[in-house]
Every structure is written in structure tokens, then in C-alpha cells.
N, C-alpha and C positions, 0 to 999 in steps of 0.2 A: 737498469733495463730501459732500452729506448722504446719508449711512447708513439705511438701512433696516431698520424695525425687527424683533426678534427673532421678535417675532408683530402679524401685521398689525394687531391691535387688541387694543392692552395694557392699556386701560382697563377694555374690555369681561370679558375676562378676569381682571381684577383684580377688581372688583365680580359675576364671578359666582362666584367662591371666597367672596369677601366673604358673598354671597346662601347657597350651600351652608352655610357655616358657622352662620348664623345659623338656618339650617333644622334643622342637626344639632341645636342647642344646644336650640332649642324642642322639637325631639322626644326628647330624653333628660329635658328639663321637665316633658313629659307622660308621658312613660314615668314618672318616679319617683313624679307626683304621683296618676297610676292607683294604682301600686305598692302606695302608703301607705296610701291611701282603701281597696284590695282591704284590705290584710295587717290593717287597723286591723278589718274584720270578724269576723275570727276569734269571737272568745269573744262580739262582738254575738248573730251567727248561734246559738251553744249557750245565750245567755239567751233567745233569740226561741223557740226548740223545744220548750223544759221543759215549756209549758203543754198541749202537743198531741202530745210524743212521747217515749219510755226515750229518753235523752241515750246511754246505750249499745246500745241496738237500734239509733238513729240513728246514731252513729257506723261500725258495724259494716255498714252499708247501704253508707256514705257512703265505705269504704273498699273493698269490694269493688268498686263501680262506677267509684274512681279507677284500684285495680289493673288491673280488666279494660280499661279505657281507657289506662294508661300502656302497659300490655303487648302488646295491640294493636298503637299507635305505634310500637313499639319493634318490635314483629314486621315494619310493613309497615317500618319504616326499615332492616330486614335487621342487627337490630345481636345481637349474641350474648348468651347469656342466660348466666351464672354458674353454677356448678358446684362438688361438693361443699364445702371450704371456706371459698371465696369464697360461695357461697349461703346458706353456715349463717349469716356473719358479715352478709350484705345482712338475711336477716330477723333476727337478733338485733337488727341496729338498727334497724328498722321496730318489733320488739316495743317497744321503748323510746322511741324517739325520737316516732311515731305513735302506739303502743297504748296504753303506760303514761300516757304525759305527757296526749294528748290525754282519755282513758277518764277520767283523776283529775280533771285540770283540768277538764272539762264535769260530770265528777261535783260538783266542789265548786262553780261556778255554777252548778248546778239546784238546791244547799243553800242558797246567800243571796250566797255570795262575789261582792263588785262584778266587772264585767267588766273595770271600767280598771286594777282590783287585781291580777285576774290575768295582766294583757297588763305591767301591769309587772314583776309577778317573773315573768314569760317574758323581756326584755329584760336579766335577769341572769344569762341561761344562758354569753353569751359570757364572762364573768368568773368564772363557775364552769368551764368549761373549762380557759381560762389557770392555776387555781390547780391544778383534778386534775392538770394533764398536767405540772404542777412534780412532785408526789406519783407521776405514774403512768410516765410517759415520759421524766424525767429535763431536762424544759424550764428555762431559765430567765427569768423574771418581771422587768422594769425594777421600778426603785420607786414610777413614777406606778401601775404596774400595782395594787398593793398600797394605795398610797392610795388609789384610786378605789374599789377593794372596800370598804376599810372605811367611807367613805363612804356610798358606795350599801345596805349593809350598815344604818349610821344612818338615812339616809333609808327602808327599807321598815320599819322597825323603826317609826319615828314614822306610818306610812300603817299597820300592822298594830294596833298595841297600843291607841290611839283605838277601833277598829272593834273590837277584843276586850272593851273594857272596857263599851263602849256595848251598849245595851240596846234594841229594837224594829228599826226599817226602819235600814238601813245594817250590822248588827252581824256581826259574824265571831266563831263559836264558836273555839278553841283546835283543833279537828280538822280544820277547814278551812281552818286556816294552815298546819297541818300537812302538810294534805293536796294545798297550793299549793306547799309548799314539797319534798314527794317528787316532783311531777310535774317541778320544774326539772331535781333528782337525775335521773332517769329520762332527762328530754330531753340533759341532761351528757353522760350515759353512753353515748347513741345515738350524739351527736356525736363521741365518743372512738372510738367505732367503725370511722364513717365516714374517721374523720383517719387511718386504718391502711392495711392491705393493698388496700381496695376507694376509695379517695380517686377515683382516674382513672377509674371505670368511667363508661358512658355515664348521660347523668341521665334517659332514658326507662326503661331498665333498673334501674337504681337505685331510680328512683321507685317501679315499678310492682313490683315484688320486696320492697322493705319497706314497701308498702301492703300486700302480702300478709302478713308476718307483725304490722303492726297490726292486721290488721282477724281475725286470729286471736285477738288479745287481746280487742277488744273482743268477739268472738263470746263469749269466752272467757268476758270482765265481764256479758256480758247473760247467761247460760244461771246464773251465779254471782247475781247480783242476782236472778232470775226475775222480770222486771219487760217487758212486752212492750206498753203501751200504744203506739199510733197510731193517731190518730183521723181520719185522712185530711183535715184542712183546710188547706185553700190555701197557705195558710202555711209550714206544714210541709213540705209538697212543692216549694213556693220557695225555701224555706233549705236541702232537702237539695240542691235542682239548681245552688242555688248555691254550694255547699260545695265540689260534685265540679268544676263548671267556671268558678266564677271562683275561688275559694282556690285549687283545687287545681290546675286546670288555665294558668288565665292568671295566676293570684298566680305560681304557681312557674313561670312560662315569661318571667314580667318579671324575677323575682327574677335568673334565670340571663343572661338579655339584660345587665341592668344591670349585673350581676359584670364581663362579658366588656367591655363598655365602656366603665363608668366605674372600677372596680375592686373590691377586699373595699372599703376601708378609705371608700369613700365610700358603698359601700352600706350599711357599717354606720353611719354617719353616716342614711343613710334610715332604716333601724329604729328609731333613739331615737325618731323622729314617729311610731311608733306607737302607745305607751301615752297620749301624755297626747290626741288623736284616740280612742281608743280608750275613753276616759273621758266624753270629748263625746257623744259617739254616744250611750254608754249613761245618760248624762244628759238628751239629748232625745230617747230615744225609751223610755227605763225609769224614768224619775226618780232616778236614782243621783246620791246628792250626796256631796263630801268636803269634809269640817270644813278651818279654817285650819291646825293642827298637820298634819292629810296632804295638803296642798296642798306646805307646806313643805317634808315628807320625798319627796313626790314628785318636785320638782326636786332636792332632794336627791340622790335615786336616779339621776334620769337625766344630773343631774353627774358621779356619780361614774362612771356606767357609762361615757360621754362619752372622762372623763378616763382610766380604764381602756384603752378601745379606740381609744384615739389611737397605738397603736402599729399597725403593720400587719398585716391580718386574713387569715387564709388562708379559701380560698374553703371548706373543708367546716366553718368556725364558722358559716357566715351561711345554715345549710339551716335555717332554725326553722318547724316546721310551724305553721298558725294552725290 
């Protein structure tokens, strides 16, 4: 006698999982390639502003409207705000992670610093991590780990010392590698922060808590600079709207999507695409060129960082603000 089967229609059933799947795959396709195109903005947006606005007035705007927006959210979502020690330590790391890193870094592209220069030694924040928390928290480092830095290490070295030596359009003085390179420090130490006591708190809370003590810093940088230029053109009020709601608002609401579903370790896999995008960008829409010798250190860098974070990444390394 023929049997009947489990489900009256096993084909149909099989081709709509088939169909579903193929739906999920496309939409975490697009979800990442949003991601990148957003996150590859960052330092675009702080070279588009220089000519119409203080890089720190704008910042300091640009945080204040993300705080009162994250915190909002986070009020209607009924979610608990932080308290004595856990608060000092959410804004210590907004001072650093936001204030410092972001206020230096836009400081030094409104000085000349290319933008694809900067988005790369942002992209070596997760291997300055890995080495502090050997030095700070007692971690220990595989040996790809250690290779890959020094690597990466050679590679910015050959993208830096070209652009220092050179002379006119492209050139990088000695203080504004310097000044590339305290902002990574800075963003390091935010991220040490956050890997501590406050890891689990909610990321609406979180967010909008150390946009508060960024945007202290940058108040901080502006009233210290005394630099208060805004000239109200289009522009400017484009790039600040789009600071507070695509970087800030949908950059870091894909960034936290993609964690929870595809994991750290592939999302930091998405991060490497966004320095050399990030170069593109500022190439056709600044004219920023790079000679053959940082072409070279360039993939160099993003080799070695590659090869560095091919270990597994915990989710508070991959909050890098653009």
C-alpha cells in the first residue's frame, strides 16, 4: 500500500525554504554593502565640511543631536540609563572613543591628511587593541596576531613616509601623522573601556551616553581652538544631517544587525572594505591620489590587519565610530 506523504506537498515546501534562503542571503548582501558604502563616509563627510565649517563646532553639533536622538530611543524603549560608576566609565569612553579620536582625526583632514590615509590607520585600531589588552588585561595574542601587526605596521609606514617626504598637493607634515596616529591611541583606549564592566549594556544607552561625553570634548576642542566659522551652505547642513543619521544613526544600526547575524569575525571582514572605498571616494570627489610605493603599503596594511583578525573578534572591538 502507498503511504502518504509527511507533508502533502514536499516539493512545494522544499523550494520555499530553498526561495527564503536565498531571500535571507540577498538581504544580509545588501545589508553589508549599505554598511560599507555608509561606514566608507566617514572622513569623506569631515573633508566635505572644512571649506564651510570649524571641523570642531561641527563635530560638537553633530554629537549633541546624535546623544539627544540615541537617548530619546532609548527612553521610549524604557531601557535604564547607567549610574555612578558605570556612567563615569560610558562617558570616559565616548570622551575617547568619539571625542578624542573623532575631534583629532577631522582636525588633521581639515590640515591636508588624505581621507583614505585616515580610514586606514582607523582600520588598525583592532590590532592595537589585541596588543594593549596583552600589556593591559593580561590576554594572550596567537602569532598570526603579531605578524600581521608588523606587517600592517610596514604597510602604513610605506603609505606615511612618501606623503611626509613629498612636497605640494598630497603631502603630510610629521604632526599630522602624528596627530593620525594619537587619534587611533584614543579610539584603542575607548575600546578597552568598553570591553570592561559596561560590554552588555544596551547599545541605545550606550550610544547616546558616550555621544554625551564626546560631544563634551568636542565642545571642549571648539571653545579651546576658538574657531566658530558656519557659513550656512547647503552642503554643510547636508553632511551634518547626514553624520547624525546615516553614520550615526543607520551606519551603527547595520553595524549591530550584521554582528547579531552574521557575527564579529565576518563583520570585521566588512571593515577592511572600507579604507581602500574610502580612498575611491576621496579620489573622485577630492582628487586625492596615492603614488605606487602607498598603493603597495596600502594592501600591505590591510593584509596584515586581515591576517591579524582572522582570529575571532569580540563584538565591543568592531564599535569604530566614522
Amino acid at each position: 500500500m502507498l503511504q502518504r506523504p509527511a507533508h502533502p506537498y514536499p516539493f512545494r515546501h522544499s523550494t520555499s525554504r530553498c526561495a527564503c534562503a536565498k531571500a535571507a542571503a540577498m538581504l544580509a548582501f545588501a545589508a553589508s554593502a549599505l554598511f560599507v558604502l555608509i561606514w566608507s563616509t566617514g572622513f569623506i563627510v569631515a573633508r566635505a565640511v572644512v571649506p564651510h565649517g570649524a571641523p570642531e563646532l561641527v563635530l560638537a553639533i553633530r554629537m549633541t543631536l546624535v546623544a539627544l536622538l540615541l537617548c530619546g530611543a532609548a527612553l521610549y524603549a524604557r531601557q535604564s540609563f547607567p549610574h555612578g560608576r558605570r556612567l563615569a566609565l560610558h562617558l570616559a569612553a565616548g570622551a575617547m572613543l568619539h571625542g578624542v579620536y573623532l575631534t583629532v582625526s577631522w582636525w588633521a583632514v581639515s590640515r591636508g591628511m588624505p581621507a583614505g590615509v585616515m580610514a586606514l590607520l582607523g582600520s588598525l585600531q583592532p590590532l592595537m587593541v589585541a596588543v594593549a589588552s596583552v600589556a593591559l588585561l593580561g590576554d594572550r595574542l596567537p602569532r598570526r596576531t603579531w605578524v600581521g601587526l608588523a606587517i600592517a605596521i610596514m604597510g602604513v609606514t610605506c603609505v606615511l613616509l612618501p606623503a611626509i617626504a613629498r612636497t605640494g598637493t598630497g603631502s603630510i607634515t610629521v604632526v599630522l601623522a602624528i596627530a593620525g596616529i594619537v587619534a587611533i591611541i584614543a579610539m584603542t583606549g575607548g575600546t578597552l573601556i568598553q570591553r570592561g564592566a559596561i560590554a552588555g549594556d544596551p547599545i541605545l544607552v550606550s550610544g547616546g551616553v558616550q555621544n554625551i561625553g564626546g560631544a563634551l570634548v568636542a565642545i571642549a576642542a571648539t571653545l579651546i581652538v576658538g574657531e566658530w566659522r558656519w557659513d550656512n551652505d547647503p552642503l554643510l547642513w547636508a553632511a551634518l544631517g547626514w553624520s547624525v543619521l546615516g553614520l550615526s544613526a543607520a551606519g551603527l544600526s547595520l553595524l549591530v544587525w550584521l554582528v547579531r547575524h552574521q557575527g564579529p569575525t565576518a563583520m570585521s571582514m566588512l571593515l577592511l572594505l572600507v579604507p581602500p572605498l574610502a580612498a575611491i571616494e576621496a579620489w573622485l570627489l577630492f582628487g586625492e591620489r596615492l603614488g605606487p610605493v602607498q598603493l603597495i603599503g596600502f594592501a600591505l596594511a590591510l593584509g596584515g590587519v586581515l591576517l591579524g583578525r582572522s582570529a575571532p573578534a569580540r563584538q565591543a572591538d568592531l564599535t569604530e565610530p566614522a
